[in-house]
SEGUZA-678954 format. One record per atom (N, C-alpha, C): x, y, z. Coordinates in steps of 0.05 Angstrom, whole numbers, plus 5000, padded with zeros to 4 digits. Atoms other than C-alpha are relative to their C-alpha. Layout:
N
XYZ/...
END
This chain:
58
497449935013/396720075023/501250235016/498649734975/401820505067/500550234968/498649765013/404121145044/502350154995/497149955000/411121075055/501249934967/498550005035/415221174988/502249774998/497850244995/420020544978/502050084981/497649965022/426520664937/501849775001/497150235006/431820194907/502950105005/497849925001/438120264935/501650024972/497850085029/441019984868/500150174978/501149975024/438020254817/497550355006/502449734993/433320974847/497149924997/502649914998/427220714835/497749985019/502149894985/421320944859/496649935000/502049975029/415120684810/499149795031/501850154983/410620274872/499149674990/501250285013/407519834823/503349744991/497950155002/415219554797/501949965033/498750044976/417119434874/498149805011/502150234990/414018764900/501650015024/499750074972/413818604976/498949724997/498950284995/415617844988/500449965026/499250104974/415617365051/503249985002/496750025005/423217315064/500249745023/498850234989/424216575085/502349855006/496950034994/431416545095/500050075025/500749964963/429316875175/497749895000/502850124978/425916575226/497850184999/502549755005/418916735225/499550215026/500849874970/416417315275/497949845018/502550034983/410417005297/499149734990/502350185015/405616375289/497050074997/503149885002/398116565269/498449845018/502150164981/392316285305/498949754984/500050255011/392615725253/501949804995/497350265001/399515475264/502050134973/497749985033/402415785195/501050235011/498649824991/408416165206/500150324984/500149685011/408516975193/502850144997/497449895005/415717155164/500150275000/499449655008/418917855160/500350004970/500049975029/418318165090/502350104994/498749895009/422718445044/499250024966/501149835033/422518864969/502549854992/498550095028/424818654900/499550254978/501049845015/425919144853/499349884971/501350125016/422219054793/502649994969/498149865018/427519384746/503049905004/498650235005/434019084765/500749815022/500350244980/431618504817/502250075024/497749924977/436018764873/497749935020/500450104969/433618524943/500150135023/498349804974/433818915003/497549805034/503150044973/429418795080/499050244999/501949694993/424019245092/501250125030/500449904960/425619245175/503050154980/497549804995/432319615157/500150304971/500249735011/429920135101/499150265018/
END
């Protein structure tokens, strides 16, 4: 688990556990694994009021 602090633009929060990290399948994936299954870029959901953001641009 990193130790970087994630915040909601929308809404301030801060709470780790109500901030889920999700594949974000709307972009191309970065990479293919050594089994063929594709490795997308992620992005947060806040738990509190579902706002959306990408991780690469926090």
């Amino acid at each position: 688990m990193s130790s970087r602090i994630f915040r909601c633009p929308n809404c301030g929060n801060e709470e780790r556990r109500k901030i889920k990290e999700v594949e974000d399948k709307s972009l191309k994936p970065l990479y293919y694994s050594m089994q063929g299954t594709p490795v997308y870029p992620k992005k947060l959901i806040c738990g509190k009021c579902n706002h959306e953001w990408s991780k690469t641009t926090y």
